[in-house]
C-alpha positions as CSV (number, residue, x, y, z in Angstrom):
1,X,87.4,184.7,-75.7
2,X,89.2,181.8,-77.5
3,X,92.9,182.7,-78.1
4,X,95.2,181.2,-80.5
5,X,99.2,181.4,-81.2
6,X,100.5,181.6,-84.4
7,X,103.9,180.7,-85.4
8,X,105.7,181.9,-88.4
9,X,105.3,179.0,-90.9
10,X,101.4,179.5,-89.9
11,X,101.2,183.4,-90.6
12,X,103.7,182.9,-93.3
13,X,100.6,180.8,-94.9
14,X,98.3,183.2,-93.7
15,X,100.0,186.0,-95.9
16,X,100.3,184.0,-99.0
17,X,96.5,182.8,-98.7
18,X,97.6,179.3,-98.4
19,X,96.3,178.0,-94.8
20,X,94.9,175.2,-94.6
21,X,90.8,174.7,-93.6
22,X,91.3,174.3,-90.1
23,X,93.6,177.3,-89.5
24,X,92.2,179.2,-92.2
25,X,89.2,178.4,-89.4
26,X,91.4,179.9,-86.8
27,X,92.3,182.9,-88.4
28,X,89.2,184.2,-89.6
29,X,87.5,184.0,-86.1
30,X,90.3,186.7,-84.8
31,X,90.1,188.4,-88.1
32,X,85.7,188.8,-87.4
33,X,86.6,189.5,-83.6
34,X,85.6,186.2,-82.0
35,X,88.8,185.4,-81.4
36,X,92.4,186.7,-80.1
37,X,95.7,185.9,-82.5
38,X,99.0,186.1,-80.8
39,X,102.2,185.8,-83.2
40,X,105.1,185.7,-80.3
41,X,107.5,188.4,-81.3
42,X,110.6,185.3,-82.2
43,X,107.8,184.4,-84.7
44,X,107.7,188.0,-86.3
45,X,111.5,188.1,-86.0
46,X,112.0,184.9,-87.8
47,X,109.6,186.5,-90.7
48,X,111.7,189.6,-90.7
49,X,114.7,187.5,-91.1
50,X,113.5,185.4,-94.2
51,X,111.7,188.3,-95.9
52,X,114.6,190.2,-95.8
53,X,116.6,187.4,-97.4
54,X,114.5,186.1,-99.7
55,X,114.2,190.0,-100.8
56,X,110.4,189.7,-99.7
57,X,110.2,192.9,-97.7
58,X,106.9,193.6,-99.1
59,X,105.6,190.3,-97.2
60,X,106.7,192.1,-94.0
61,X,104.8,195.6,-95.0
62,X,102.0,193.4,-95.4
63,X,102.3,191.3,-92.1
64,X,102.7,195.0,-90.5
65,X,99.2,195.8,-92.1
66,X,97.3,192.7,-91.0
67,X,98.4,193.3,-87.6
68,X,97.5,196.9,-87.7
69,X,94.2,196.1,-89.2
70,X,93.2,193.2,-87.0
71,X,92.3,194.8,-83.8
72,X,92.8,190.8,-82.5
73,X,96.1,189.7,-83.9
74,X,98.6,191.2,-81.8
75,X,102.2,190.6,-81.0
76,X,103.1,189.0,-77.8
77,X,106.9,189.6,-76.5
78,X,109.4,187.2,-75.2
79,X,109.2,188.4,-71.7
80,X,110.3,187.0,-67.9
81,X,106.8,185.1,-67.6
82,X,107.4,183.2,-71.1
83,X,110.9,182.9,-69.6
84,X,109.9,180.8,-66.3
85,X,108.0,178.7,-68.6
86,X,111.2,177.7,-71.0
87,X,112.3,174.8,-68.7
88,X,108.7,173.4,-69.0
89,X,108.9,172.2,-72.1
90,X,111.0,169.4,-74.0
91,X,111.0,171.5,-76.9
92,X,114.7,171.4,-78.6
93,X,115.2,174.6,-80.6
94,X,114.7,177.5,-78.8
95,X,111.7,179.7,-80.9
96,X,109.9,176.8,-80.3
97,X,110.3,176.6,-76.6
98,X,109.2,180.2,-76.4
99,X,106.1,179.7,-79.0
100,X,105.2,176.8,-76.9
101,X,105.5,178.6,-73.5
102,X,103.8,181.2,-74.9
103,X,100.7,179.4,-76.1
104,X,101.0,177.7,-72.2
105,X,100.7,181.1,-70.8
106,X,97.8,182.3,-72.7
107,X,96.2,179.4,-72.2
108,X,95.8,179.7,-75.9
109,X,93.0,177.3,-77.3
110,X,95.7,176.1,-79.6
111,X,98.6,176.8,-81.2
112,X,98.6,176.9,-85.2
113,X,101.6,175.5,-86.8
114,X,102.3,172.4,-89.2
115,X,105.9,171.8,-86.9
116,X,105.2,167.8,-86.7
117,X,108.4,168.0,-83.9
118,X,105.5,170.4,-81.9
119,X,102.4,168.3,-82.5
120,X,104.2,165.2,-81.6
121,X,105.3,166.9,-78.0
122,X,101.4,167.0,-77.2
123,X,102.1,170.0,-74.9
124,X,99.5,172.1,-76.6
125,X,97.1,171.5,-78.6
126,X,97.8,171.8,-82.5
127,X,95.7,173.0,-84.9
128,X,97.0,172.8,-88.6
């Protein structure tokens, strides 16, 4: 089954109903079951952290019922595989080294962001 990686700018868009064609693309294939959605779990955590400044918790009650109601988005945590993978990549910022590993060990089909910094790495494949 194809697998994708979402990062949080992605399912930020995703939310708000604002996704481009190509990842809207993405999206809906795990949203019919033709496809798996991982958001790694610094991706939901960086959500968390800019719903609950922005006074947005709703956003997060609604990311929490997506992922609930999408049998094929699921959260994938920071764990000692994605680790091993970290000094793989010439990724600078940290969430973006795990996102990256994580897409590397998933062998995901692509990872959706619109992080230029990412696409320009040409570790993984972009879809935006």
């Amino acid at each position: 089954m194809i697998t994708y990686v979402s990062d949080a700018v992605a399912f930020l868009h995703y939310l708000l109903d604002k996704l481009p064609p190509n990842a809207d693309k993405a999206f809906k294939e795990a949203e019919e079951g033709a496809a798996l959605l991982y958001l790694p779990t610094i991706a939901a955590a960086e959500l968390h952290y800019l719903f609950e400044r922005k006074g947005w918790m709703k956003e997060w009650s609604k990311l929490k019922v997506e992922m609930e109601r999408h049998t094929n988005f699921n959260c994938y945590s920071f764990n000692e595989e994605v680790l091993n993978l970290l000094e793989e990549t010439r990724a600078r910022e940290i969430h973006d080294k795990i996102i990256i590993s994580t897409a590397k060990l998933l062998k995901a089909e692509a990872l959706i962001t619109k992080d230029e910094e990412l696409l320009k790495l040409g570790e993984v494949k972009v879809l935006w």
